[in-house]
N, C-alpha and C positions, 0 to 999 in steps of 0.2 A: 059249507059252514065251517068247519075245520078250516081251511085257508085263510077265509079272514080274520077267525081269533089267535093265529101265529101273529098278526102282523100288529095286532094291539097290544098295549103293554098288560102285562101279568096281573097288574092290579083289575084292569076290568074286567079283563079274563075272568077272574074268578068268584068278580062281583054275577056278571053272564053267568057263571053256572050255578051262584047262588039261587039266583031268582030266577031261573030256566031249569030246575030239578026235572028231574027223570032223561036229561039228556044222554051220551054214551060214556061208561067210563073211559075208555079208550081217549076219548075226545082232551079228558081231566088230565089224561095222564102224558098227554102230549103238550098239553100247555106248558106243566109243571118243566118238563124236560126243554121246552121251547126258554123257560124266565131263567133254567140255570144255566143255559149257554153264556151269559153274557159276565155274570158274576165268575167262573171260571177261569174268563179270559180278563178281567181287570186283576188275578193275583198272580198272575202268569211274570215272563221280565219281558221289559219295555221291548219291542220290534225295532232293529237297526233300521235306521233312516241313511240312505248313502246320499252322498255328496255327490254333486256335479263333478265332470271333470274342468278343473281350472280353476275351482272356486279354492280360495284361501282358507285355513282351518285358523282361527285364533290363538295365540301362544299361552298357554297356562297361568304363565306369572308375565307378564308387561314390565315389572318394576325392575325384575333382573334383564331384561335389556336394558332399558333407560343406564342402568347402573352399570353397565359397562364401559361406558363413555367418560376418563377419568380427564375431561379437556373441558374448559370455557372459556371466553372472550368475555373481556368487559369494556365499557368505553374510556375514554381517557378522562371523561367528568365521572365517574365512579371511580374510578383509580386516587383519583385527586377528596373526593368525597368520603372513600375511607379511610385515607390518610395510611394507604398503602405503603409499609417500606422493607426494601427488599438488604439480605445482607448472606453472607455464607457461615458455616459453622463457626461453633468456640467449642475448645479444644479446654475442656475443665477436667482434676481430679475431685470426685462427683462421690467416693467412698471414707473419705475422714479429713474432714476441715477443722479448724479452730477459729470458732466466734471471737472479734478482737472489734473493740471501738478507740477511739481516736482523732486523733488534727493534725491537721499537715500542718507542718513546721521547718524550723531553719536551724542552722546550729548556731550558737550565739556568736561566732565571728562575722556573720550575715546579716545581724541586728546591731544597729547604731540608735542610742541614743542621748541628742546632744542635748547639749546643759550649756551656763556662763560658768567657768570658772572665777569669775568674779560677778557679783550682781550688778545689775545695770538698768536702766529703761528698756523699751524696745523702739527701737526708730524708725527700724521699715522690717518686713518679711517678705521673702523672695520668692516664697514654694507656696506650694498647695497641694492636699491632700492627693494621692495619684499618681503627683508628678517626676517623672524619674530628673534625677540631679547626678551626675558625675560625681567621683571622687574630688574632693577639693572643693566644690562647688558653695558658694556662698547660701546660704539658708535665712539670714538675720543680722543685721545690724545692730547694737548696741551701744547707749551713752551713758557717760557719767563722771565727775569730775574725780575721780577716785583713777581713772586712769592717765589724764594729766597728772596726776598726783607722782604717780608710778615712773613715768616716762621721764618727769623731773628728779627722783631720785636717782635714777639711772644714771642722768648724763651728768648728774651731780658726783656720785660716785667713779666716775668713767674719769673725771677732771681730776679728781686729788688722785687717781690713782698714777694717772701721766705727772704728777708733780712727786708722789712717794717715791718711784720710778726714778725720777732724777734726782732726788734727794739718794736715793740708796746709791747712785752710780758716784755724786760727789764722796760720799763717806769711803765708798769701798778706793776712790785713789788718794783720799787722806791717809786712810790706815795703809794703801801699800806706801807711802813716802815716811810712815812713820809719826805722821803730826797730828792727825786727831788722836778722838779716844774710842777704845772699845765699845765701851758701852754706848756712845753714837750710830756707831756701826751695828750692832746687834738691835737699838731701838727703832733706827730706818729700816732693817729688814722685817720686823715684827710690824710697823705699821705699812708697809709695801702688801704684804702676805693677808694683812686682814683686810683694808678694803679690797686687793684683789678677790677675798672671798666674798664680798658685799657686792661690789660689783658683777660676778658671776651667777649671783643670786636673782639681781635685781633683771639682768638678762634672761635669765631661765623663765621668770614672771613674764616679763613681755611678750616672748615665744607663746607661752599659755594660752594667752589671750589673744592673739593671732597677729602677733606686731614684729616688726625683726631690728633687733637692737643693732647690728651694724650699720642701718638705715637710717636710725634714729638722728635726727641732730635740730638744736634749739631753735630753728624757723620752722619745723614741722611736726611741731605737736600734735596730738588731735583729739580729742573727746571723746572721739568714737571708734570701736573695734568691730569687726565683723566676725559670725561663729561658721563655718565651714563644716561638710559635711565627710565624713574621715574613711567611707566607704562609696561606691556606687552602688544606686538601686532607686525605689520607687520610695516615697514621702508615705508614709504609713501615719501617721497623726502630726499636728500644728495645734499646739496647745497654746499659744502667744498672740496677741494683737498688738500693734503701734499703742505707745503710751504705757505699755503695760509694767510694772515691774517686778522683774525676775530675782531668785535668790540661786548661789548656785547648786544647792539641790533641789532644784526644779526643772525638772523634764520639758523641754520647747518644742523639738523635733525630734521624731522616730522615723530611721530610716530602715529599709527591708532588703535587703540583696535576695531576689529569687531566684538564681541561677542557682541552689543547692538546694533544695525543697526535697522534702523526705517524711515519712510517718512517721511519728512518735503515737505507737499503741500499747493498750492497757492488756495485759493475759492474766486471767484468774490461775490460781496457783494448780488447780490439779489440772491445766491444758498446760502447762508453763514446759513440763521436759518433753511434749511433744514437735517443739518448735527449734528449729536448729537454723542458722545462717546457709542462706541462699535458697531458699523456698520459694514459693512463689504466693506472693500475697493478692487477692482479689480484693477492691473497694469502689466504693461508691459515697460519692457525696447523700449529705442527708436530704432527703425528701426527692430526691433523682429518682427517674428510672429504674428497673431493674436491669435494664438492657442497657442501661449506662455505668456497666462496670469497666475497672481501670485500675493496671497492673503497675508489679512493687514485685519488689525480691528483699529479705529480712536482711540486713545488714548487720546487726547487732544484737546480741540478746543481752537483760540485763542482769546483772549476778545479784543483785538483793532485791528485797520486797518493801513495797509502798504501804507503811505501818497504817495508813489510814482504811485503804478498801483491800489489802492485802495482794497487789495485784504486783505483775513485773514489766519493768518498760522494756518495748522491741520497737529499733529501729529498723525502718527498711528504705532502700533507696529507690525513688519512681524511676520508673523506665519513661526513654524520653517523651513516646510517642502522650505518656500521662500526664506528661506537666506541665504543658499549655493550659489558659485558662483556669490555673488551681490558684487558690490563696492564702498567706498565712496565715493558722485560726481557723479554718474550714473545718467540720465535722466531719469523720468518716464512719462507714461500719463497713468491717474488713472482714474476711475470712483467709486464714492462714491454710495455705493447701500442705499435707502431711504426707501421708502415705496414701497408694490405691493406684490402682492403670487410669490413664485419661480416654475419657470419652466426648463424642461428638453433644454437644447441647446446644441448645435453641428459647429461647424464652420461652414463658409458660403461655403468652397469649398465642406465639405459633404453631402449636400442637394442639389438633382438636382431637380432644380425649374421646375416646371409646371403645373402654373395656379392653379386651388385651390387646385390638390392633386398634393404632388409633391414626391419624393423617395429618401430613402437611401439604403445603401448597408452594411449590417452586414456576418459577417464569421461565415459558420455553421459546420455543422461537417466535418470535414476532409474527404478530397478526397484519393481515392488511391494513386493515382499520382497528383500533384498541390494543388492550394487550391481553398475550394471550397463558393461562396457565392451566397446570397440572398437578393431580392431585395422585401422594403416592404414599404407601402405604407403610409403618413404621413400626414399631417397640417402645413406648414409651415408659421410661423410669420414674421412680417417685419425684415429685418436685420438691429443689434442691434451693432454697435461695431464690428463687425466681427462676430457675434453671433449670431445664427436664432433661434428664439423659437418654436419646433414642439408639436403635438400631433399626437401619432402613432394612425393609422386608422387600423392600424394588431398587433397581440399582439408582443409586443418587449420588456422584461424584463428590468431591470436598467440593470442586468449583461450580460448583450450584447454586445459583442465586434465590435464596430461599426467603418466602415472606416470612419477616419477622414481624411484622403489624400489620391487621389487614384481614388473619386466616379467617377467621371466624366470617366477617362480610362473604369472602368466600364461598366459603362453606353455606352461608345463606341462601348464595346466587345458584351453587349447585345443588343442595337440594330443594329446589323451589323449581329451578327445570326439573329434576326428576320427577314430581308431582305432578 
């Protein structure tokens, strides 16, 4: 009887001794000690389960392998699809600039603009807005009888002057034989001397206008002068149509010589004594890129202030590889580099921030198929203009071809395998 109520649980147990009284206590007090074996050993610690041999044990953390792996391959339609581009350092001082804005400009020897020194119609126009024109190059044509006019006084003047001329040579060997009179001889050189000065006049006029008076003679008159362009370079405005008529303070053509192109920038007066000749200026056209800046060295500072906005003009001259594709009149906003050590910088889109160590993504050696990159570890500084100052925390050469657009897809691609 005892045997079997060991192997029941304790609940019936004791219902059995309830309603079977007078049984042994013995019997009671074996149960009791039989129901607490069990509770004893559930507060006990767990029993070691041992492992087979050969079986693998799982690694605690997963994600810290995954993350050891700082390499991915993309294909060459994602490459193209994130509008990936790859570039190496810029070498900025990144600790005290000076905000400047501005326009690229030319010095006024490099701007022509032509006028009629005499009014006229227009006849024909040669240019167009764009178009580069040589020195000397015709621009316009011009009519009006006011330059017949001209040409007729000339050769008019030119005639009595060849007759004054021989009049003054008969007086001057009267008076040496003694037979004329003085006052002959003093009144042919007086009128020798003035149309001479008439005629020199009426010469200098023809020039003007683009005619050449030793040319001139009475079967080739002409009606019409042409205006020539008095520099080389590109046609910058054509304000004139056929027909039209000009006065000569009226602007026709504006030409541009761009082969001298340079800033003309604005400095607020309390940045003005930090800015010295031969600095190095950073700019950028307006609404560009950040990662389309483009270098200047200050040429010039200017010694008085602009009574309007208070500010002072600084010239600087581009460096060559800048002055392609720039144009008279272009916006800029520059920063004047001052004082501070340079440091290596990268756009703000190629630095994926986080916290004190943050990553970029340089391209290594070629994949068999796609391409292939790596991801290393850096310092990133406050953002500067568009510009982050890093120090690499893994070795990263200058000649590192580092994504400068792109990181972030990247960075997508790698944490999305490590998930």
């Amino acid at each position: 009887m005892i045997f079997s109520l060991l192997v029941l649980p304790v609940r019936q147990a004791l219902l059995f001794l309830v309603y079977k009284p007078g049984r042994n206590l013995a019997a009671a007090a074996l149960l009791l000690a039989a129901g607490a074996l069990p509770a004893c050993q559930s507060r006990s610690e767990p029993s070691t389960i041992e492992t087979p041999a050969g079986a693998q044990v799982p690694a605690a953390d997963s994600a810290a392998s995954v993350g050891a792996v700082t390499e991915l391959t993309i294909s060459p339609a994602q490459y193209q699809a994130a509008g990936i581009t790859l570039g190496g350092f810029t070498h900025q001082n990144m600790t005290s600039d000076v905000p400047a804005n501005g326009v690229i400009d030319v010095p006024p020897q490099s701007y022509a603009s032509i006028s009629a020194v005499m009014g006229g119609y227009v006849q024909q126009v040669k240019v167009l807005p764009g178009q580069f024109v040589a020195k000397g190059a015709v621009v316009a044509v011009l009519r009006h009888p006011d330059y017949l006019k001209l040409q007729q006084e000339y050769l008019q003047a030119r005639a009595r002057l060849q007759f004054l001329q021989q009049e003054l040579t008969r007086q001057k060997e009267l008076d040496a034989e003694d037979v004329g009179a003085k006052r002959r001889l003093q009144q042919a050189q007086a009128d020798y001397q003035t149309e001479q000065a008439t005629e020199r006049a009426l010469a200098g006029q023809l020039r003007l206008i683009g005619l050449v008076p030793e040319r001139l003679r009475a079967v080739s008159l002409t009606p019409s002068v042409t205006l020539t362009s008095p520099i080389g370079g590109y046609v910058k405005a054509v304000n004139i149509n056929p027909g039209q008529f000009v006065n000569p303070q009226d602007v026709l053509v504006e030409v541009v010589d761009r082969s001298d192109l340079h800033l003309q920038l604005k400095v607020f007066e309390k940045d003005i004594a930090q800015v010295h000749p031969g600095q190095t200026v950073l700019f950028k056209l307006a609404n560009s890129r950040a990662d389309q800046q483009q270098r200047a060295n200050v040429y010039l500072v200017g010694k008085a202030f602009d009574n309007d906005a208070h500010t002072v003009t600084v010239h600087a001259h581009l460096q060559e590889e800048a002055a392609s594709g720039l144009l008279p009149g272009q916006y800029v906003a520059a920063r004047i580099q001052t004082d501070g050590a340079r440091q290596r910088t990268l756009p703000e889109d190629a630095v994926i921030q986080a916290g004190d160590v943050s990553y970029v993504y340089a391209r290594v050696q070629p994949a068999a198929e796609g391409y292939h990159f790596r991801r290393y570890k850096v310092k990133a500084g406050p953002v500067h203009y568009g510009d982050v100052p890093i120090t690499p925390l893994d070795s990263l050469p200058d000649s590192t071809q580092v994504v400068r657009r792109g990181a972030y897809f990247l960075e997508g691609e790698y944490t999305k395998g490590q998930e």
